[in-house]
FIDOZA-978662 format. One line per field, with one value per residue (C-alpha): residue number from 1; x, y, z; residue in three letters. Coordinates in steps of 0.1 Angstrom, whole numbers. Layout:
N
seq: [NUM,...]
u: [X,...]
v: [Y,...]
w: [Z,...]
type: [Ala,...]
//
This chain:
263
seq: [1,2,3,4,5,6,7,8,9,10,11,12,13,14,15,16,17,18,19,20,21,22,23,24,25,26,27,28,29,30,31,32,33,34,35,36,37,38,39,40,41,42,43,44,45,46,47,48,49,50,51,52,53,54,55,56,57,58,59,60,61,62,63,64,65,66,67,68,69,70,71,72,73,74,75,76,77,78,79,80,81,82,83,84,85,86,87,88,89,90,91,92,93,94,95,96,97,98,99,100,101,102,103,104,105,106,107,108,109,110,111,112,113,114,115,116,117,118,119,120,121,122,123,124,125,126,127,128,129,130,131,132,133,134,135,136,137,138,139,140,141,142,143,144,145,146,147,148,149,150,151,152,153,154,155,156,157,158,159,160,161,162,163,164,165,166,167,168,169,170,171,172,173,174,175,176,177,178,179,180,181,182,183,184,185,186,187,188,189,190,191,192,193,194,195,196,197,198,199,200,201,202,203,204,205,206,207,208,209,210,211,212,213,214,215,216,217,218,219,220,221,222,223,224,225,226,227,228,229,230,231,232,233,234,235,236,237,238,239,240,241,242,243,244,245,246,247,248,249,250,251,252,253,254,255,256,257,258,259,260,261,262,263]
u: [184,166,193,205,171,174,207,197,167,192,215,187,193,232,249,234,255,263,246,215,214,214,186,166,175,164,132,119,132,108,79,84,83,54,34,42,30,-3,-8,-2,-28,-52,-46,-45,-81,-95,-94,-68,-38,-60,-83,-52,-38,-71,-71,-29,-39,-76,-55,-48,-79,-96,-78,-70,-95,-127,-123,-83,-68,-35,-21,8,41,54,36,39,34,-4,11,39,26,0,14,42,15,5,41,42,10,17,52,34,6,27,54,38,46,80,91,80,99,130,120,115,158,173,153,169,204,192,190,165,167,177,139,127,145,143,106,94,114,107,65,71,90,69,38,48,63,26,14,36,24,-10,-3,14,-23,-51,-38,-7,-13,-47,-31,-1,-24,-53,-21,-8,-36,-45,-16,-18,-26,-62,-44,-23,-43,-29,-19,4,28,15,53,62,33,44,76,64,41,70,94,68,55,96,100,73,76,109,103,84,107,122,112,132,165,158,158,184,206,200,199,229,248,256,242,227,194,203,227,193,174,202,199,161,169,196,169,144,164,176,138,131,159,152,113,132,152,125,89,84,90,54,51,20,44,74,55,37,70,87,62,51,95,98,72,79,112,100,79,114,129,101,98,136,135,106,127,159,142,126,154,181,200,206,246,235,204,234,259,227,230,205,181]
v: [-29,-41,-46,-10,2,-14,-5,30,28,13,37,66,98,90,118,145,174,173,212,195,166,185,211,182,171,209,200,167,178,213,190,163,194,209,171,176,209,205,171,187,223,198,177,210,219,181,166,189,180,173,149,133,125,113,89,75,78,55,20,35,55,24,3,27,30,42,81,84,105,109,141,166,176,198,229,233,194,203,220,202,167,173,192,169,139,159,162,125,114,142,122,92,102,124,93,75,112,112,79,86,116,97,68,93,107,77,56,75,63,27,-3,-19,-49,-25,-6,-39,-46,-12,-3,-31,-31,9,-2,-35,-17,11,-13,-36,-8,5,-30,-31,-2,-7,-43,-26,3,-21,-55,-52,-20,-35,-64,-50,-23,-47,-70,-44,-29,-64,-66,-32,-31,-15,12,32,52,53,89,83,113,126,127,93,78,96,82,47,48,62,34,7,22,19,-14,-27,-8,-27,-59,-63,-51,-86,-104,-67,-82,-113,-108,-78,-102,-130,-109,-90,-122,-115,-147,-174,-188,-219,-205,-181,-218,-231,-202,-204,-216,-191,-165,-174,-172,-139,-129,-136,-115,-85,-88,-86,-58,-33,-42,-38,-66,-82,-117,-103,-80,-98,-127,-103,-91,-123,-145,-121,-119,-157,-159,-128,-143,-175,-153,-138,-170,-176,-143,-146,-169,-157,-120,-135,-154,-123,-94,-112,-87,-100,-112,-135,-148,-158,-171,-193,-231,-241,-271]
w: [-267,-234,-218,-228,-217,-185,-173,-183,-157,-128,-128,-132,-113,-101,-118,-100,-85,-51,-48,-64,-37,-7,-21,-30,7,22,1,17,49,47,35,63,89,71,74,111,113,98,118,149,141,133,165,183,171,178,197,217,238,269,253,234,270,286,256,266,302,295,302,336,350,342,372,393,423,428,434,426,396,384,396,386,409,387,381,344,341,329,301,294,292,271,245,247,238,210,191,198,181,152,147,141,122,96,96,63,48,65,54,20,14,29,2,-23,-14,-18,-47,-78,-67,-63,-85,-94,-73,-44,-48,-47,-11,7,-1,11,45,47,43,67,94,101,99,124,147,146,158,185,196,192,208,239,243,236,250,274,292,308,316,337,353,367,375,398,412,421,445,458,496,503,529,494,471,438,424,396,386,350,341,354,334,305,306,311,282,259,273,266,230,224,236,221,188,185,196,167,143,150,114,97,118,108,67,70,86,59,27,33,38,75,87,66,72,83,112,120,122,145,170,180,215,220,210,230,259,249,242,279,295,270,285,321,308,296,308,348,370,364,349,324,305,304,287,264,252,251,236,205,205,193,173,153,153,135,109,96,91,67,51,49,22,3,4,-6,-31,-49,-41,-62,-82,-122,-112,-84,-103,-130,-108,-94,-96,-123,-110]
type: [Unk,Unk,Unk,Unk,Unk,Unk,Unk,Unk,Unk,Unk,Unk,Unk,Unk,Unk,Unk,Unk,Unk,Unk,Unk,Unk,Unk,Unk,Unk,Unk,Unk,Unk,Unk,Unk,Unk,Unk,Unk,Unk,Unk,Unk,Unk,Unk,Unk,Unk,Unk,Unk,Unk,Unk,Unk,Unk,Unk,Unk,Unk,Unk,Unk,Unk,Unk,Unk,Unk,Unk,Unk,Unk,Unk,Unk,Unk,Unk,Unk,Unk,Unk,Unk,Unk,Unk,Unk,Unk,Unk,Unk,Unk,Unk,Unk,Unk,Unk,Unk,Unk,Unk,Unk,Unk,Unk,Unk,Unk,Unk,Unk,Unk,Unk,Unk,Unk,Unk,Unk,Unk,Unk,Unk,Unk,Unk,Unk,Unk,Unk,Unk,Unk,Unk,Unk,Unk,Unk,Unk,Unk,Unk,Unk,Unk,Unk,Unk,Unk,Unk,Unk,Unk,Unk,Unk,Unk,Unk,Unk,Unk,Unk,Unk,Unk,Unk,Unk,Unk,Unk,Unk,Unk,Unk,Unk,Unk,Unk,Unk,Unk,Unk,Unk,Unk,Unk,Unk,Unk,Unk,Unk,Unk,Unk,Unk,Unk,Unk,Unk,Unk,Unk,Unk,Unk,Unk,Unk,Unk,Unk,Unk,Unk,Unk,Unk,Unk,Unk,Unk,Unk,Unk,Unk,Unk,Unk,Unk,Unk,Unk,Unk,Unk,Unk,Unk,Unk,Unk,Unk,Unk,Unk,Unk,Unk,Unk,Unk,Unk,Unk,Unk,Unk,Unk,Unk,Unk,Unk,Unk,Unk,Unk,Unk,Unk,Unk,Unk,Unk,Unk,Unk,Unk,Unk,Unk,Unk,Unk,Unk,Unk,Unk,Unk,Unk,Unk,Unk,Unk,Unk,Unk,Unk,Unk,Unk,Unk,Unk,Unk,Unk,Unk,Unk,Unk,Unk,Unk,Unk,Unk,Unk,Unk,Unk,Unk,Unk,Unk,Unk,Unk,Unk,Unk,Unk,Unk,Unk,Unk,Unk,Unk,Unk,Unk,Unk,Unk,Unk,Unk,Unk,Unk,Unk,Unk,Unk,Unk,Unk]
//
């Protein structure tokens, strides 16, 4: 009877229609954009595009010379950039809200040792993206900015492009925001069966190496950045190894915990 009970509650909600999927789609698609929406009146009411980028643009003004501003080329960059800043921080704010309704799609037509393996990664994944990020504002963009103006000749005045710098923040949130997604590789990798965790063990060195060009690749030509990226890389990289184990461990579906070799 429990077993009945439990297949009943794995194979919950895969009979629906294919009409009835893609209205419940339209659904959590109109509520994700309504999240946004609200996120971005309120953001638009405080604290306002123009104090959302004089918070982004902080790391910079701080190091940049007595006197000198960032300035604007274009002549709807003023605008632009701003409101562009805004969309962006809305995204992320309303992306618990968006991820849920994506988790709350697909989790009917899962199993229930699949729930326990995609929630988790869904809640991990967007965590550590936000602490890339947040590693990359508070820590990394001081560093790089006081390590360049340090080398700056006295003659130049620095007048960074609004654009430019906008650009550069999004590459670097990007790179960053990824870069720490490492440890989600890392057990994806292992669980499905791609590439055991022993092989994962065997290619440290091989990783770090490849840690250090991707830092080359995507952070500016600066020593400070590349190790920031590089560094948090490998040991991220180390942290999935272990939480490999412990996921494999506790994602098992009822077949492979029966084909198992007893101890």
């Amino acid at each position: 009877m429990a077993d009945d009970q439990s297949k009943e509650d794995e194979l919950a909600g895969t009979e629906q229609p294919f009409v009835q999927h893609l209205m419940e789609l339209r659904d959590r698609l109109v509520k994700s954009m309504i999240a946004m929406a609200v996120v971005t009146v309120v953001l638009a009411l405080y604290p306002g595009p123009a104090a959302l980028y004089d918070i982004l643009a902080a790391p910079l003004v701080a190091h940049l010379p007595k006197g000198a501003t960032l300035i604007a080329t274009s002549v709807i960059s003023p605008f632009m950039v701003p409101l562009k800043i805004m969309l962006m921080t809305a995204f992320l704010v309303a992306l618990p809200v968006i991820l849920y309704q994506a988790w709350a799609f697909v989790a009917p037509g899962l199993y229930t040792h699949e729930k326990k393996l995609v929630l988790p990664l869904v809640i991990s994944s967007s965590i550590l993206f936000f602490i890339g990020v947040a590693f990359c504002y508070f820590f990394v963009f001081g560093q790089v900015f006081a390590f360049i103006q340090g080398f700056a000749p006295k003659s130049i005045t620095a007048a960074p492009d609004i654009e430019a710098y906008l650009s550069f923040v999004l590459t670097m949130f990007l790179a960053f925001g990824l870069a720490f997604e490492v440890p989600i590789v890392v057990i994806v990798l292992a669980r499905m069966g791609i590439v055991s965790v022993q092989k994962l063990k065997e290619f440290r060195g091989y990783f770090v190496v490849l840690a250090f060009i991707i830092a080359a690749i995507v952070t500016p030509p600066d020593v400070v950045s590349q190790l920031a990226l590089a560094i948090p890389m490998v040991l991220l990289y180390e942290l999935g190894l272990w939480a490999a184990q412990i996921f494999i461990k506790h994602t098992q579906a009822p077949a492979e915990d029966a084909e198992a070799p007893q101890p």
